[in-house]
Gaussian input, Z-matrix of N, CA and C with variables (Angstrom, degrees):
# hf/3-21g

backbone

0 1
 N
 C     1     B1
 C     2     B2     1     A1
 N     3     B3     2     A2     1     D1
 C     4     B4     3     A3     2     D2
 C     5     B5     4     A4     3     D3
 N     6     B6     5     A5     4     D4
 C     7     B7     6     A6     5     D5
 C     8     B8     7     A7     6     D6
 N     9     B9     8     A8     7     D7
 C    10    B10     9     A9     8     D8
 C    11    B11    10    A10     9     D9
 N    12    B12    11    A11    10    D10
 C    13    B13    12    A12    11    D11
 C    14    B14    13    A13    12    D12
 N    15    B15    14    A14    13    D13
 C    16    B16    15    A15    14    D14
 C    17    B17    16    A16    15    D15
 N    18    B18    17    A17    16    D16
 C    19    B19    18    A18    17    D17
 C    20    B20    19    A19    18    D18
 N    21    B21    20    A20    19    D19
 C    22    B22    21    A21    20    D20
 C    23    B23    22    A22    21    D21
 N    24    B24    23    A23    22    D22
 C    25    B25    24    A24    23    D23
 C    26    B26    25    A25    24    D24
 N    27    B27    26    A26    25    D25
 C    28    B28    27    A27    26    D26
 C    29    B29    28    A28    27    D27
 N    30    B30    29    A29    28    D28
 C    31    B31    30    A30    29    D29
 C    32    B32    31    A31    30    D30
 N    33    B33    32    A32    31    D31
 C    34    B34    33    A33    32    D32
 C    35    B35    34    A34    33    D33
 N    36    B36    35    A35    34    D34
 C    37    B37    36    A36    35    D35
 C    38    B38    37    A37    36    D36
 N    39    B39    38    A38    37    D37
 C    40    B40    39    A39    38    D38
 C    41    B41    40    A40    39    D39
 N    42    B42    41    A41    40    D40
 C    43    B43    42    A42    41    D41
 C    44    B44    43    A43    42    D42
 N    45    B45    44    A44    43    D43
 C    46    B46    45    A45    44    D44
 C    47    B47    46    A46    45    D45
 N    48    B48    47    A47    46    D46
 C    49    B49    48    A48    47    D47
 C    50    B50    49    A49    48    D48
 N    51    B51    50    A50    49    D49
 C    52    B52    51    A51    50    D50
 C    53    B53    52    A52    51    D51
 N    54    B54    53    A53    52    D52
 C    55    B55    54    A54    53    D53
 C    56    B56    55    A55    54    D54
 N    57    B57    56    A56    55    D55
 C    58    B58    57    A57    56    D56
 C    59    B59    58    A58    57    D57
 N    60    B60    59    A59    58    D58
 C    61    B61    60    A60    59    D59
 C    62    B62    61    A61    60    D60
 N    63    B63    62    A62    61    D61
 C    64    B64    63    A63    62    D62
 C    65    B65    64    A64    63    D63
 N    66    B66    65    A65    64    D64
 C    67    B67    66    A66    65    D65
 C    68    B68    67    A67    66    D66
 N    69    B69    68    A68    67    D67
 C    70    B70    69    A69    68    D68
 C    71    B71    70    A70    69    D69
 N    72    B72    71    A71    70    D70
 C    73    B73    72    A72    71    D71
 C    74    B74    73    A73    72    D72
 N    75    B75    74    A74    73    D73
 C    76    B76    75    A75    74    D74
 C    77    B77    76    A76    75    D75
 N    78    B78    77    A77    76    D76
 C    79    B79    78    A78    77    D77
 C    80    B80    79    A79    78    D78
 N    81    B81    80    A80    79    D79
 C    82    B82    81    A81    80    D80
 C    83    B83    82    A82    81    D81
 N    84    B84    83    A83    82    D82
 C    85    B85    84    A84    83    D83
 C    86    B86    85    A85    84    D84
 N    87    B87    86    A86    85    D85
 C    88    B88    87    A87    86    D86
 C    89    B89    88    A88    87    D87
 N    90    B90    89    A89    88    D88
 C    91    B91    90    A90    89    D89
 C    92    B92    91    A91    90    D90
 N    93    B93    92    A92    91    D91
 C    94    B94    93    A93    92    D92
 C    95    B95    94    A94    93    D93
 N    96    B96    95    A95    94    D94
 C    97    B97    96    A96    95    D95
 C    98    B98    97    A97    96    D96
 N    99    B99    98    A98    97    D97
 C   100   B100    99    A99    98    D98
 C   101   B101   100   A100    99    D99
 N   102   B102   101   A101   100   D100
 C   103   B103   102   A102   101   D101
 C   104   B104   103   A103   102   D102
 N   105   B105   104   A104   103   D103
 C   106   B106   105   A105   104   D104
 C   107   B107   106   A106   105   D105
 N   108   B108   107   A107   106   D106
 C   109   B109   108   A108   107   D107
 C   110   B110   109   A109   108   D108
 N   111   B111   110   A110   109   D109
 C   112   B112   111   A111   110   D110
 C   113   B113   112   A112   111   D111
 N   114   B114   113   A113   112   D112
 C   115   B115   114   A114   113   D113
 C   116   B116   115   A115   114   D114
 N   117   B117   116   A116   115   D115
 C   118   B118   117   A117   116   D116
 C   119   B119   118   A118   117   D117
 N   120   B120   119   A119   118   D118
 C   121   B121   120   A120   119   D119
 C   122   B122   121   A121   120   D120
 N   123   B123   122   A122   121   D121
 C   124   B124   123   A123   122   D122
 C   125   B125   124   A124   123   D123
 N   126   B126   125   A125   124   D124
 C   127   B127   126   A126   125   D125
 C   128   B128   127   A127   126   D126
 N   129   B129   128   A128   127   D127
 C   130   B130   129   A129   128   D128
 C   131   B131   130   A130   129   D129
 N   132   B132   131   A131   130   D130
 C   133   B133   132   A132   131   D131
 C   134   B134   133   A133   132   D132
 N   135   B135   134   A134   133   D133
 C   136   B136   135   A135   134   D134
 C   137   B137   136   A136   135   D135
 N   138   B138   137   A137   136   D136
 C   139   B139   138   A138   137   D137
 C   140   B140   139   A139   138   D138
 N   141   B141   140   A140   139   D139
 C   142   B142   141   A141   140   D140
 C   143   B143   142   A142   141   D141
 N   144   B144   143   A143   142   D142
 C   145   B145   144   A144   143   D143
 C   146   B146   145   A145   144   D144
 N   147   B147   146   A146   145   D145
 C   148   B148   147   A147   146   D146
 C   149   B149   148   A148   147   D147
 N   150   B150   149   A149   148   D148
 C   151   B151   150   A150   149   D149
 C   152   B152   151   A151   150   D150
 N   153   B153   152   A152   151   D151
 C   154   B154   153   A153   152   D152
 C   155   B155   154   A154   153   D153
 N   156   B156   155   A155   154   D154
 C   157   B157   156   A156   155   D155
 C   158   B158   157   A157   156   D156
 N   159   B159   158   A158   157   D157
 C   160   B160   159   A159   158   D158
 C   161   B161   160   A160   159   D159
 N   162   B162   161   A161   160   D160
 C   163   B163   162   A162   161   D161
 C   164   B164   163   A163   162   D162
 N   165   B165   164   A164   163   D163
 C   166   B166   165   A165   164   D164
 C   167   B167   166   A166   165   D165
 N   168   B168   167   A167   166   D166
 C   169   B169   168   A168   167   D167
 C   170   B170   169   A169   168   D168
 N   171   B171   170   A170   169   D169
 C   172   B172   171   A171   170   D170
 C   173   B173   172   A172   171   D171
 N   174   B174   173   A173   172   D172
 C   175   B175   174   A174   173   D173
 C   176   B176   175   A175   174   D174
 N   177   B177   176   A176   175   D175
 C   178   B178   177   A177   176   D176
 C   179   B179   178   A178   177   D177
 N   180   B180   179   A179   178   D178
 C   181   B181   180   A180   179   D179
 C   182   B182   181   A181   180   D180
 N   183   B183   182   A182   181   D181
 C   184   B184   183   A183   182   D182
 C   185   B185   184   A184   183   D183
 N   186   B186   185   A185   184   D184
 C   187   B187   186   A186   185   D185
 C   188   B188   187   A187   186   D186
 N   189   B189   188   A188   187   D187
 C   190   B190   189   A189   188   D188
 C   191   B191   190   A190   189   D189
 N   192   B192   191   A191   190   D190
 C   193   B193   192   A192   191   D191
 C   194   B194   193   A193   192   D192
 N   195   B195   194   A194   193   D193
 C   196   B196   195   A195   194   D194
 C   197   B197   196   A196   195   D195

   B1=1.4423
   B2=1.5233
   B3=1.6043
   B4=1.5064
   B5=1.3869
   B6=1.2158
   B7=1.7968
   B8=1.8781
   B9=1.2293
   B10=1.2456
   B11=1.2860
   B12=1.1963
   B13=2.0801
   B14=1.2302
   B15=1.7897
   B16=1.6931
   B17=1.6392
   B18=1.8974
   B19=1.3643
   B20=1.6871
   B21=1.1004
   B22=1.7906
   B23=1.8796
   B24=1.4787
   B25=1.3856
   B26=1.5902
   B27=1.2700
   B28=1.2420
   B29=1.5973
   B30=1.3813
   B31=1.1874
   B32=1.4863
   B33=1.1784
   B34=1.1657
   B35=2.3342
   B36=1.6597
   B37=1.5677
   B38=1.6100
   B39=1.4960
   B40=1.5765
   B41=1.4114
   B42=1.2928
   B43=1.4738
   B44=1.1532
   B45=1.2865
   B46=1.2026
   B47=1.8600
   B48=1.2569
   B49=1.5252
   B50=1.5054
   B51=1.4538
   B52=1.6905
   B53=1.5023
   B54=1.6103
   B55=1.2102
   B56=1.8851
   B57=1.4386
   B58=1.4210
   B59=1.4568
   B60=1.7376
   B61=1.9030
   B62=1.2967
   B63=1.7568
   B64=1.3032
   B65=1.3240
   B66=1.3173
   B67=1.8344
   B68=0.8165
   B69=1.9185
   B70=1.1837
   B71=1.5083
   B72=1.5983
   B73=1.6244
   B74=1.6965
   B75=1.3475
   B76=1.2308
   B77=1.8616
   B78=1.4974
   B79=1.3676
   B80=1.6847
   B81=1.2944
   B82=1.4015
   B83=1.3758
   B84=1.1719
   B85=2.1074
   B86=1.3680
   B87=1.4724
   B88=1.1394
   B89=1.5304
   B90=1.3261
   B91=1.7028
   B92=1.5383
   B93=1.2372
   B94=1.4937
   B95=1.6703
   B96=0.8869
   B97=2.1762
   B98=1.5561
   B99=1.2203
   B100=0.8589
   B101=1.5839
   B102=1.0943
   B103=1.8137
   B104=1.2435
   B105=1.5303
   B106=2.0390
   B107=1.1394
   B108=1.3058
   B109=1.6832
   B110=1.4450
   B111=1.4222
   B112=1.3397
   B113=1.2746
   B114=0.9659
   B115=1.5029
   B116=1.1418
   B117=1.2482
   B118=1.4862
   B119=2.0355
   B120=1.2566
   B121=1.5004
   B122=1.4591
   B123=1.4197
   B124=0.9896
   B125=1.6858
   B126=1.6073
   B127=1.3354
   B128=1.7852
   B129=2.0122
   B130=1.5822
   B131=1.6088
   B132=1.4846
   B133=1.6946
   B134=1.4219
   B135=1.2615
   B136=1.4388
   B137=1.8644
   B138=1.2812
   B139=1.8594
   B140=1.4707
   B141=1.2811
   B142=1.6659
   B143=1.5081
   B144=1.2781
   B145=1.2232
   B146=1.4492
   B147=1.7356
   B148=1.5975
   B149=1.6718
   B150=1.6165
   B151=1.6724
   B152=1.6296
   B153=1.5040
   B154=1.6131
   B155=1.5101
   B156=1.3911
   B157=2.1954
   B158=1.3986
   B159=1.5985
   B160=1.5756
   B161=2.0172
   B162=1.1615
   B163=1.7111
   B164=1.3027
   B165=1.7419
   B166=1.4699
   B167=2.0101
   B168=1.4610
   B169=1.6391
   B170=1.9377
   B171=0.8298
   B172=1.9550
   B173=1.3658
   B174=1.5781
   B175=1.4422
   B176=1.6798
   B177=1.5588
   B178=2.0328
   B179=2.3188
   B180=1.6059
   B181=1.2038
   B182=1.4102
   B183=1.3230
   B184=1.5911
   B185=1.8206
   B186=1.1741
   B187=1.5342
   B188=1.6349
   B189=1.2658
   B190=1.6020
   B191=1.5828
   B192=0.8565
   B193=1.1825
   B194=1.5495
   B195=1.5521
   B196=1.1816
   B197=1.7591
   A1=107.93
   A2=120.02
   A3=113.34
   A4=119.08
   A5=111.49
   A6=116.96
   A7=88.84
   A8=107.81
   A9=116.68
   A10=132.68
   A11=126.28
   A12=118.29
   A13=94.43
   A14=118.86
   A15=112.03
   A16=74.99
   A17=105.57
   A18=99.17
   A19=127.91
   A20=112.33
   A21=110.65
   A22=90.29
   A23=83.69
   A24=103.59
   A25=124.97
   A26=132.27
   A27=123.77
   A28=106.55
   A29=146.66
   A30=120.20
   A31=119.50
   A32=128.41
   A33=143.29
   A34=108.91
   A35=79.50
   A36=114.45
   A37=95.21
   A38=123.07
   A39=114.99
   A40=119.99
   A41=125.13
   A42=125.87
   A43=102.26
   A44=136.60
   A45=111.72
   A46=103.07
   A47=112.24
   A48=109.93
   A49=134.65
   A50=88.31
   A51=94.85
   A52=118.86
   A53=109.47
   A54=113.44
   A55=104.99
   A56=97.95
   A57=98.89
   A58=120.86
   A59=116.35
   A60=110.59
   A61=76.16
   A62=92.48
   A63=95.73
   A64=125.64
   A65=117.82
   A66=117.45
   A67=137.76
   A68=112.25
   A69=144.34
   A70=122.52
   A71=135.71
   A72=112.89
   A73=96.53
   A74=116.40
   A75=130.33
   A76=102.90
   A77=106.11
   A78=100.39
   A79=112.87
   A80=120.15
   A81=114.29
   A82=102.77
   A83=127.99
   A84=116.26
   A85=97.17
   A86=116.91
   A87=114.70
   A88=121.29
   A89=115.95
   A90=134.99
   A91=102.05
   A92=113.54
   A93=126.30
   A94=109.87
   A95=122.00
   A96=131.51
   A97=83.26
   A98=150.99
   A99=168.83
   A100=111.47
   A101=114.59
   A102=107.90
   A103=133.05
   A104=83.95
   A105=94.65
   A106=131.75
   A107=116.10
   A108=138.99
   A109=77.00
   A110=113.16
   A111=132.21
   A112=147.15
   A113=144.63
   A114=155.78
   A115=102.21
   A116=115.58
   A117=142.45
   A118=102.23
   A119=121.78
   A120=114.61
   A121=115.81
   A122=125.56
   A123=116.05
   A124=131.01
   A125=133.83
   A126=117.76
   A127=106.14
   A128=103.56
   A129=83.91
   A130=121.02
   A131=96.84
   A132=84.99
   A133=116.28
   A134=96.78
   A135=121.30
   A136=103.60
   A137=113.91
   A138=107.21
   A139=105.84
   A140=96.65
   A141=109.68
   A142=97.59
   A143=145.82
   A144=141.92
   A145=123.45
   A146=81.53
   A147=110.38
   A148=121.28
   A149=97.78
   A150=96.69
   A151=87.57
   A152=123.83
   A153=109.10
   A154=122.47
   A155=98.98
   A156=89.12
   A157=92.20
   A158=118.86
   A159=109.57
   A160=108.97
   A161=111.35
   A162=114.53
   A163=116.84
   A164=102.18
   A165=144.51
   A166=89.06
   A167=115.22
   A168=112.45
   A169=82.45
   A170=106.38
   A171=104.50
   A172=96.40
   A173=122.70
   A174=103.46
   A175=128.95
   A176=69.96
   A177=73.03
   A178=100.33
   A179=105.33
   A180=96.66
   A181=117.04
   A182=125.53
   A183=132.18
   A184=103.37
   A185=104.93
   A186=125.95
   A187=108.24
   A188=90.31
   A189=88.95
   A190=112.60
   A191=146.12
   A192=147.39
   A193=130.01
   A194=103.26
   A195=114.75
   A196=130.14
   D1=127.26
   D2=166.53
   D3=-64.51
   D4=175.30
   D5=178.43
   D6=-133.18
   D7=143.24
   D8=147.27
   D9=-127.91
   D10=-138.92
   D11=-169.30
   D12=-165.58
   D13=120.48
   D14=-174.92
   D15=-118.08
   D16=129.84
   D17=155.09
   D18=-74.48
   D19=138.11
   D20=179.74
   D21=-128.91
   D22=145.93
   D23=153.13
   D24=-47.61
   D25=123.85
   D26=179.85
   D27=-67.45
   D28=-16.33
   D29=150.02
   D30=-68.42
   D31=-31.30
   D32=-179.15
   D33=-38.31
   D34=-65.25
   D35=-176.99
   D36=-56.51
   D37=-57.79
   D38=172.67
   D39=-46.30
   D40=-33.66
   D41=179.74
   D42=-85.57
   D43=-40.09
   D44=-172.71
   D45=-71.35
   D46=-29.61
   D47=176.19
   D48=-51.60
   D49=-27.81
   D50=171.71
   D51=-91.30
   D52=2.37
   D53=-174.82
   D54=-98.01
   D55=-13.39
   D56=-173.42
   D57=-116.03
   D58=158.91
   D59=-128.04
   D60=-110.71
   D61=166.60
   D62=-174.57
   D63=-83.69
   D64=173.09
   D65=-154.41
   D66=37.24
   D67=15.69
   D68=155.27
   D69=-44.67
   D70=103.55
   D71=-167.30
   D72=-84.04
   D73=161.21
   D74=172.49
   D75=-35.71
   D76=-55.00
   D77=-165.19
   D78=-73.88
   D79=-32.35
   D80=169.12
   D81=-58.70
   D82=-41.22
   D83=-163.11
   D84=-64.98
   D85=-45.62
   D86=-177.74
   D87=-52.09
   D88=-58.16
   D89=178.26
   D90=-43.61
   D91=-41.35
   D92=-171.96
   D93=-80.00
   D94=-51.53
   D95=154.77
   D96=-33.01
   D97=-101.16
   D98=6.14
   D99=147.08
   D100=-30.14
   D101=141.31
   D102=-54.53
   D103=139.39
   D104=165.61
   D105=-55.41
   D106=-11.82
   D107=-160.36
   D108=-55.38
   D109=173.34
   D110=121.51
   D111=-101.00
   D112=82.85
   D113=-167.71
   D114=-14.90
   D115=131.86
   D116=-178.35
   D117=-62.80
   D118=91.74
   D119=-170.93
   D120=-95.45
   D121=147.74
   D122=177.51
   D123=-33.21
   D124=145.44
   D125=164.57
   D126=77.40
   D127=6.19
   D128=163.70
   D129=-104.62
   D130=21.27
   D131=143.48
   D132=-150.82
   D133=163.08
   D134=-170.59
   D135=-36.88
   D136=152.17
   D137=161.67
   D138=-41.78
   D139=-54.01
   D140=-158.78
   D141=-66.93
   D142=-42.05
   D143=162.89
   D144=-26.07
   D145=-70.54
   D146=176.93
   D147=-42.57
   D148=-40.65
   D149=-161.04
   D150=-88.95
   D151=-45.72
   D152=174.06
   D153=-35.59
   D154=-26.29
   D155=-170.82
   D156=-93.55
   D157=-35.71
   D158=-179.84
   D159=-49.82
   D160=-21.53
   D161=-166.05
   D162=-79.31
   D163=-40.84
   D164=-176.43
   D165=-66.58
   D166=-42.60
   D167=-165.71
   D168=-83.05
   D169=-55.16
   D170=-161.74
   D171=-44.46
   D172=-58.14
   D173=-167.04
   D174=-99.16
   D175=8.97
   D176=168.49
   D177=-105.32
   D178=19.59
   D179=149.22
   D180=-119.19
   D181=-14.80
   D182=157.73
   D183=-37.09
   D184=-58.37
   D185=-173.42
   D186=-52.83
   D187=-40.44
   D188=-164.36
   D189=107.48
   D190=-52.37
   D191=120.76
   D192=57.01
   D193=-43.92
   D194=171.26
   D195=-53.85

């Protein structure tokens, strides 16, 4: 695999830093910017959606689960 070097602005490089997760390598955050996906946006699911996965999170931390 090659490597290359994109110069960025060092403010530039800070924003993108706060945008990227942790133990995240530079090249996955990037690959990930950079998907086709579409980002999960606010209001794409229903209440009723919403509060089912919130129920699905409560008792899979009762469980332990987490």
């Amino acid at each position: 695999m090659s490597r290359t070097s994109i110069p960025l602005d060092s403010e530039t490089k800070d924003r993108l830093g706060e945008l990227k997760r942790e133990g995240e390598t530079w090249d996955e955050f990037l690959l990930r910017l950079a998907s086709d996906e579409e980002a999960m946006t606010f209001g794409a699911w229903s209440d009723d959606e919403a509060e089912a996965a919130m129920e699905r999170l409560r008792e899979g931390r009762e469980r332990g689960d987490t």
